[in-house]
C-alpha positions in Angstrom: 19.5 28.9 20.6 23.3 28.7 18.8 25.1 29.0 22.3 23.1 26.3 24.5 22.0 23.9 21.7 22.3 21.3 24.3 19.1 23.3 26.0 17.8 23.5 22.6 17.5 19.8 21.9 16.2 19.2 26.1 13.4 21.0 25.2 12.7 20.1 22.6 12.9 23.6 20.9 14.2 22.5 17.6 11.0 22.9 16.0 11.3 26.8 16.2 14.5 26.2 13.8 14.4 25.9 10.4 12.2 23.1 8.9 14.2 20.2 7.6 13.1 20.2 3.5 14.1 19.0 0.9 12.8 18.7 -3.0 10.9 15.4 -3.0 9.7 15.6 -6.6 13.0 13.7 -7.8 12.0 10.7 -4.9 8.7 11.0 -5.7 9.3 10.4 -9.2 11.7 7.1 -8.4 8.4 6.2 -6.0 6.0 6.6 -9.0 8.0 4.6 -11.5 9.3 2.0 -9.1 5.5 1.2 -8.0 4.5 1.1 -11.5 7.2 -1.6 -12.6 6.2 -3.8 -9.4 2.4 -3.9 -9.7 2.1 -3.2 -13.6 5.3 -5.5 -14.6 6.1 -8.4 -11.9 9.1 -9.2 -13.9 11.0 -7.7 -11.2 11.0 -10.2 -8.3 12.7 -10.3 -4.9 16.0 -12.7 -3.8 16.0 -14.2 -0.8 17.3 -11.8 2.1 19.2 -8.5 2.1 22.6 -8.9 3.9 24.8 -5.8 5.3 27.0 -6.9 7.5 28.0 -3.9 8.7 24.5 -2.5 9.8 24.8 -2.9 13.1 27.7 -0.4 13.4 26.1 1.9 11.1 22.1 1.9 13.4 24.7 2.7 16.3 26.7 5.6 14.2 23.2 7.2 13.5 21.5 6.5 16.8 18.9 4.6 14.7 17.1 2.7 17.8 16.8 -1.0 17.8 13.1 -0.8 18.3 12.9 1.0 15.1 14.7 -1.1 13.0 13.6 -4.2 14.7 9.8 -3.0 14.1 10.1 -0.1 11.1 13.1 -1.0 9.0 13.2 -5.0 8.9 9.6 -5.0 7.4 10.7 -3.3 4.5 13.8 -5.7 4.1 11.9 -7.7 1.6 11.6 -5.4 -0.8 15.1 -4.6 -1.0 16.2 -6.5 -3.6 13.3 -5.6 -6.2 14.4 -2.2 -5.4 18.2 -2.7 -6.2 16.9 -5.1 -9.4 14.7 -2.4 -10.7 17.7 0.7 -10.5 20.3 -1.7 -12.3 18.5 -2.8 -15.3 19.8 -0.5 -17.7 16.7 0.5 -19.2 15.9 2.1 -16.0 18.8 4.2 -15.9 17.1 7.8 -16.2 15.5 6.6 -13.1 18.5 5.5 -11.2 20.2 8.8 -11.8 17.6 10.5 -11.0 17.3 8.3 -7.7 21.0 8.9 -7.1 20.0 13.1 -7.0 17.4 12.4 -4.6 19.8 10.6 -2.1 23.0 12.9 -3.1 20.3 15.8 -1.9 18.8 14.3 1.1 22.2 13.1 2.5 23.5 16.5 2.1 20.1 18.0 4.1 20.5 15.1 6.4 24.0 16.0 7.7 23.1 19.6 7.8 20.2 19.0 10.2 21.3 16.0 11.9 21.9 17.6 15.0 18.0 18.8 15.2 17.3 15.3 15.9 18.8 12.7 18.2 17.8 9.6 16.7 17.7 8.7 12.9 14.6 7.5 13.4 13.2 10.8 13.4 15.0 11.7 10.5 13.4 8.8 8.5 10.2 9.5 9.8 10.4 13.5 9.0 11.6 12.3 5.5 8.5 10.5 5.1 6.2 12.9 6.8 7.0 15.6 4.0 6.8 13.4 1.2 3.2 12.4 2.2 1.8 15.8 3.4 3.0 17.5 0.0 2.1 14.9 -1.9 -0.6 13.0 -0.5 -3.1 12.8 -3.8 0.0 11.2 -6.2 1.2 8.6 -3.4 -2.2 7.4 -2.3 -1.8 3.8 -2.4 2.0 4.0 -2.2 3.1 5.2 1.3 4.3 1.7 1.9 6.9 2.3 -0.9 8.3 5.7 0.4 8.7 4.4 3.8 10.7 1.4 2.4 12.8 3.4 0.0 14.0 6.2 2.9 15.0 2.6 4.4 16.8 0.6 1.1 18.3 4.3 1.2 19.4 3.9 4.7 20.7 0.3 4.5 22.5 1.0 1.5 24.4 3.6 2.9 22.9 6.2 0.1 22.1 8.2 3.8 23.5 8.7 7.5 26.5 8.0 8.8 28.6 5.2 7.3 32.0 4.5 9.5 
């Protein structure tokens, strides 16, 4: 599998190959608080449109498809900015830190395994399969929220390729 990992990806053999993991519980934690503060404490409210100019560059560096961020990742854009409001207020700092483990983590994981997949999509989606299937019972009722902060993680260059 190391000297034809061209084969390897073809066939789609990369599932015998290590699993990609990673330790949700930190994620799962910012998940858990962040969903609190939004439907406990709507004090935190969402600005008018996320801007990264240079997102298109970066969905091309990653391979992240334009169907997927046309139909996945632009749904979640609204959310963006409670997300980025709720890490910055300083009495949310303990979270933000741990939030900044979690990316520094899956980043790391991310560019160790990148080559198992071909499109970040799959990455993203993997990402999210794990946190769900080990925790399903504590993110009942907030999938939505993991899904959009692997994205806010993506678009705010916390993950994947940057230049």
């Amino acid at each position: 599998m190391k000297e034809y990992p061209d084969v390897v990806r073809a066939a789609e053999l990369n599932r015998l190959l290590l699993p990609f993991e990673f330790d949700e519980s930190d994620l799962r934690d910012v998940i858990i608080f962040l969903h609190k503060q939004i439907k406990e404490n709507k004090k935190v409210v969402a600005q008018a449109g996320f801007e990264y100019p240079g997102l298109d560059k970066k969905n091309e560096l990653n391979k992240l498809s334009k169907n997927y961020f046309e139909d996945v990742v632009k749904k979640s854009l609204e959310d963006f900015d409670k997300i980025r409001k709720f890490l910055s207020d300083s009495i949310n700092q303990d979270i933000e830190e741990i939030y900044a483990d979690a990316a520094s983590e899956l980043n790391a994981k991310i560019a160790l395994k990148r080559e198992q997949f071909y499109e970040f999509e799959q990455v993203l989606e993997t990402c999210y399969d794990n946190m769900v299937r080990d925790n399903a019972d504590i993110l009942k009722g907030k999938k939505k929220l993991v899904r959009t902060l692997l994205h806010y993680m993506y678009c705010n260059c916390d993950i994947g390729i940057k230049e």
